[in-house]
BALO-222349 format. One record per residue (C-alpha): x, y, z. Coordinates in steps of 0.05 Angstrom, whole numbers. Example, Ala and Ser with C-alpha at 12.3 -4.5 7.8 and 13.67 -1.06 7.14 Angstrom:
X,Y,Z
246,-90,156
273,-21,143
//
This chain:
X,Y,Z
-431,375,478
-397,319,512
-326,311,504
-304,240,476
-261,192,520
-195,186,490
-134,149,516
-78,201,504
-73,279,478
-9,304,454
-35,388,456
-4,443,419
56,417,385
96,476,355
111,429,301
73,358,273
114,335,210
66,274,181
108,233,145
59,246,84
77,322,64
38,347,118
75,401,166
28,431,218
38,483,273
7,489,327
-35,424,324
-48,365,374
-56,296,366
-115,251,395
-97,176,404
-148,124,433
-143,52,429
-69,48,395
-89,92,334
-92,170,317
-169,192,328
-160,264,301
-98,318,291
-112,391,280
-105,459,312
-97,453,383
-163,505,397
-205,447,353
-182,388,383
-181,409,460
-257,418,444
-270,339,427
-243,305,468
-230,282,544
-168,252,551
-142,202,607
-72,230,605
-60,302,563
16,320,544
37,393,532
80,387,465
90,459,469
150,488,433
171,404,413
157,366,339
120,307,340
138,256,278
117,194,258
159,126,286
214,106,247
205,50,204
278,13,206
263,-35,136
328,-62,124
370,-99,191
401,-158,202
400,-163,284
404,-222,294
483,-257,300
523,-293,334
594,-269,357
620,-210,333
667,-175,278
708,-122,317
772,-140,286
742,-137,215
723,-59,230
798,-49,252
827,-84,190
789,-44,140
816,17,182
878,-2,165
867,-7,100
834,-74,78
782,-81,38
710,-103,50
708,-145,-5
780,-178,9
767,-199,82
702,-225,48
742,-268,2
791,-297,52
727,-330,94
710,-265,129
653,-220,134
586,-256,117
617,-327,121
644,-312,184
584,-297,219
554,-353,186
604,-396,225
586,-368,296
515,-368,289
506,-431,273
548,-440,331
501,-397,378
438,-428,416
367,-405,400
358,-370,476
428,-339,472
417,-311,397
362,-272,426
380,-254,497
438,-217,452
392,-195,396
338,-163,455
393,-96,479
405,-88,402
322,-81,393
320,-48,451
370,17,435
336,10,365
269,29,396
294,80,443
322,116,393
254,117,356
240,63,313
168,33,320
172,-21,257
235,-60,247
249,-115,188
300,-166,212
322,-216,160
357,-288,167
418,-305,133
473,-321,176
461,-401,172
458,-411,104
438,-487,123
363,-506,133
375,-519,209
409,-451,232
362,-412,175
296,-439,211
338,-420,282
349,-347,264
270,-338,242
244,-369,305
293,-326,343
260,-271,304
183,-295,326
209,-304,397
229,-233,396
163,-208,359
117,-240,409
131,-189,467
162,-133,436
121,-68,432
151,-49,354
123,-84,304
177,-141,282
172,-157,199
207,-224,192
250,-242,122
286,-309,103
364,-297,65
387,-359,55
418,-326,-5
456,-279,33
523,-321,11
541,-381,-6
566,-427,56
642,-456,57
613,-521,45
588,-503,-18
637,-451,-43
653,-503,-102
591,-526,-129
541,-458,-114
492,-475,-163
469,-543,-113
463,-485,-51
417,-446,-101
375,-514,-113
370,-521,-40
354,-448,-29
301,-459,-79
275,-527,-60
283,-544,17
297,-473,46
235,-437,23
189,-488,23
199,-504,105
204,-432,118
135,-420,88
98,-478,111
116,-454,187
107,-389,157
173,-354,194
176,-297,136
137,-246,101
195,-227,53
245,-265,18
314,-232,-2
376,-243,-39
440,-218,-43
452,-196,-121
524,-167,-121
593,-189,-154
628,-247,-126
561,-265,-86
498,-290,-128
487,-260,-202
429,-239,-247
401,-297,-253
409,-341,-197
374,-276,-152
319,-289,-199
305,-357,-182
317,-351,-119
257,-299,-117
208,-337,-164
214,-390,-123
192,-345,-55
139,-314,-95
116,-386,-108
112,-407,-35
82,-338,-18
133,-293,9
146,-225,-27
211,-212,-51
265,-161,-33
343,-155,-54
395,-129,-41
425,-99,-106
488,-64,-139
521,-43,-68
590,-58,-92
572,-53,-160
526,-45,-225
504,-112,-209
449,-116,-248
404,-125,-188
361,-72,-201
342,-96,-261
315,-166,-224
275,-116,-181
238,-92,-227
231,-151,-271
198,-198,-208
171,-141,-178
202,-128,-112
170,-88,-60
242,-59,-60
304,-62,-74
367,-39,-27
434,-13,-28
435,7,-91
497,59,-85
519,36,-154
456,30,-192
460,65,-264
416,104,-296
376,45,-335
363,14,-271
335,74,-243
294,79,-296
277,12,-290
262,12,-208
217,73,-237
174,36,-286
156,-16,-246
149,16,-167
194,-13,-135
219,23,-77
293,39,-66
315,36,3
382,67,16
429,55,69
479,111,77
506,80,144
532,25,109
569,65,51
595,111,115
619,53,169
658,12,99
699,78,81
668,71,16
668,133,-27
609,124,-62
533,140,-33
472,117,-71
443,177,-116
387,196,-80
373,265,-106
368,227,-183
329,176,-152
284,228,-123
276,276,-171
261,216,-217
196,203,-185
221,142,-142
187,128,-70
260,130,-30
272,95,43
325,93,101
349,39,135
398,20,188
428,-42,152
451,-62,224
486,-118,228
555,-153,254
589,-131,197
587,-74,160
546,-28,196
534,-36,269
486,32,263
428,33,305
400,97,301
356,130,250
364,198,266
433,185,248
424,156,183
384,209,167
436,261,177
475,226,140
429,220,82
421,290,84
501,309,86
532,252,39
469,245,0
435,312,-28
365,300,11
325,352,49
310,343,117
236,337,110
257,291,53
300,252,94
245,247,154
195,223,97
241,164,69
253,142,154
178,135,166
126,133,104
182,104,57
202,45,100
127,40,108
121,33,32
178,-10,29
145,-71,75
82,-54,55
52,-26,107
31,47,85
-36,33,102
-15,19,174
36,70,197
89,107,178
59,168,172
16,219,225
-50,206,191
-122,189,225
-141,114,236
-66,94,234
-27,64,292
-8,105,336
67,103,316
100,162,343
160,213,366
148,276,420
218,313,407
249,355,446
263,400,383
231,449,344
233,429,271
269,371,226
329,421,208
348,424,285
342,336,284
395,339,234
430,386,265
434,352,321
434,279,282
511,258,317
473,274,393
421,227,440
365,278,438
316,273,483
253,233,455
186,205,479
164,145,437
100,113,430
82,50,388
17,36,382
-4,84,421
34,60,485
95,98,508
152,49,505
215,98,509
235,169,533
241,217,595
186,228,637
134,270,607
88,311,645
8,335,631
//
């Protein structure tokens, strides 16, 4: 029989965790052409196929890519002193009031030129993908004005074009309202509504469109519009919802039908119910909850055992979580939060997958998807968390090209 010409092998992993409820031992992976060709037991596969470069996985786990569906990377300046004052004892929501936090960045981004918002956004990506994410959402929402809004998404297309992870763009001009508008908000909202989304659609910058549903930002109903009007120009919505409190944004979710909604560490029982009924998928973000001091972590384990498809996320941003890795949000998801492991590995990959609607793509070790994936230098998903506070040593491909690790040898 002649053996088929494939691009890359990855032979007798002691462990392949899929990212779909598959865990394997012993299997290898066949990749040709940026997508998975065929995984099974080693003895099967090394019968198939020829391939131009073969990697011994022996004694590693192989995963899926991360799938980072929640970040805002791209900022101008920084908020160091912010992180010190809330050590001391401020409050998030405080600094937020006096013109800090989201305002301020607004300020120094729309201060920041196009090149230098992405020569400073690039390292950021950079470490992201290193540390094993393959798929990363980045959101506007630090101009809050038409002109630095459409500056933030180009920055975002500039960084797309080159970069070997798959970039998901998303406008938030609702992420706050600006200092120039702090006394009349419902005008911002029109202009959200009525100049924002329009021009971002027509030069079609954005996939998503989110909003920022929490006390003291944008209620109920102003969220609402703010999505109908996305959904009417064409870009799917997200939001961010009940962080600080029962804001009543998952109730939006489910009521425009988000792809998902985020945050939610303060979401009661109705909304889970809600979220439930009407499949939208929560994507948490422990890192968040853990770099604010905050008490309170979203309640995975009711969300899970509820039925609800759950994701992880970095949340990076200049704020309140300047988290980059997903290994580490995982650990934490698994210590502050109730999840499994394997659950936790699940919501990284197949659940941020789900979340930008891309299950059919990646996100999960499966044939005919990209070729999205993690050689460890581990033996199983308990030792990743484990280890979640350490650099461990990685290989990552993304789509099927090796874009991040040691040097690996056949």
């Amino acid at each position: 029989m002649t053996l088929k010409p494939i691009d890359l092998l990855l032979s007798n992993a002691k462990r392949v965790v899929s990212g779909n409820k598959g865990v394997y031992e012993g299997f290898s992976i066949a990749i040709d052409s940026g997508k998975i060709k065929a995984i099974g037991p080693a003895s099967e596969i090394a019968g198939l196929f020829h391939p131009r470069e073969e990697i011994d996985a022996t004694g590693k786990l192989i995963t899926p890519g991360f799938v980072d569906s929640h970040t805002h990377v791209i900022f101008g300046g920084q908020r160091a002193g912010e992180f010190v004052q809330r050590c001391a004892g401020a409050d998030y929501e405080q600094i937020a009031a006096a013109g800090g936090g989201i305002r301020a960045s607004v300020r120094m981004t729309r201060d920041t030129d196009l090149d230098t918002l992405v020569s400073d956004a690039l390292p950021r990506i950079q470490r992201m993908m290193a540390s094993g994410s393959t798929t990363i959402e980045i959101k506007s929402g630090y101009g809050l004005d038409l002109e630095t809004e459409l500056k933030m998404l180009r920055a975002i297309a500039i960084l797309a074009k080159d970069c070997p992870a798959e970039i998901v763009p998303t406008f938030m001009g609702a992420h706050e309202t600006p200092d120039e508008w702090r006394e009349d908000r419902s005008r911002y909202i029109q202009m959200v509504c009525e100049e924002m989304i329009p021009a971002v659609a027509s030069e079609g910058l954005a996939e998503f469109c989110d909003v920022f549903c929490e006390r003291g930002v944008f209620n109920p109903e102003e969220s609402q519009a703010v999505l109908e009007a996305g959904i009417a120009h064409g870009l799917k919505p997200k939001i961010h919802a009940d962080e600080m409190a029962a804001s009543g944004g998952s109730l939006v979710a489910a009521q425009v039908g988000a792809i998902s909604a985020d945050h939610l560490m303060m979401t009661p029982p109705e909304g889970i119910a809600a979220l439930k009924e009407a499949g939208v998928v929560a994507t948490l973000l422990p890192g968040t909850t853990f770099f604010l001091s905050k008490p309170t972590y979203a309640p995975a384990r009711k969300m899970i055992d509820a039925g609800l498809d759950v994701a992880l996320a970095t949340d990076r941003n200049p704020g309140s979580c300047t988290i980059e890795s997903m290994l580490f949000i995982m650990g934490l998801a698994v210590q502050r939060m109730n999840m499994t492991p394997l659950e936790a590995l699940e919501a990284a990959t197949l659940g941020g997958a789900k979340a930008l609607g891309r299950s059919e793509i990646c996100g999960s070790i499966d044939v005919e998807k990209r070729a999205d994936l993690i050689l460890w230098d581990a033996p199983d998903e308990d030792f990743l968390i484990y280890e979640f506070t350490n650099d461990l040593s990685r290989t990552v491909w993304a789509g099927g090209n090796r874009i991040s690790g040691p040097p690996v040898h056949s």
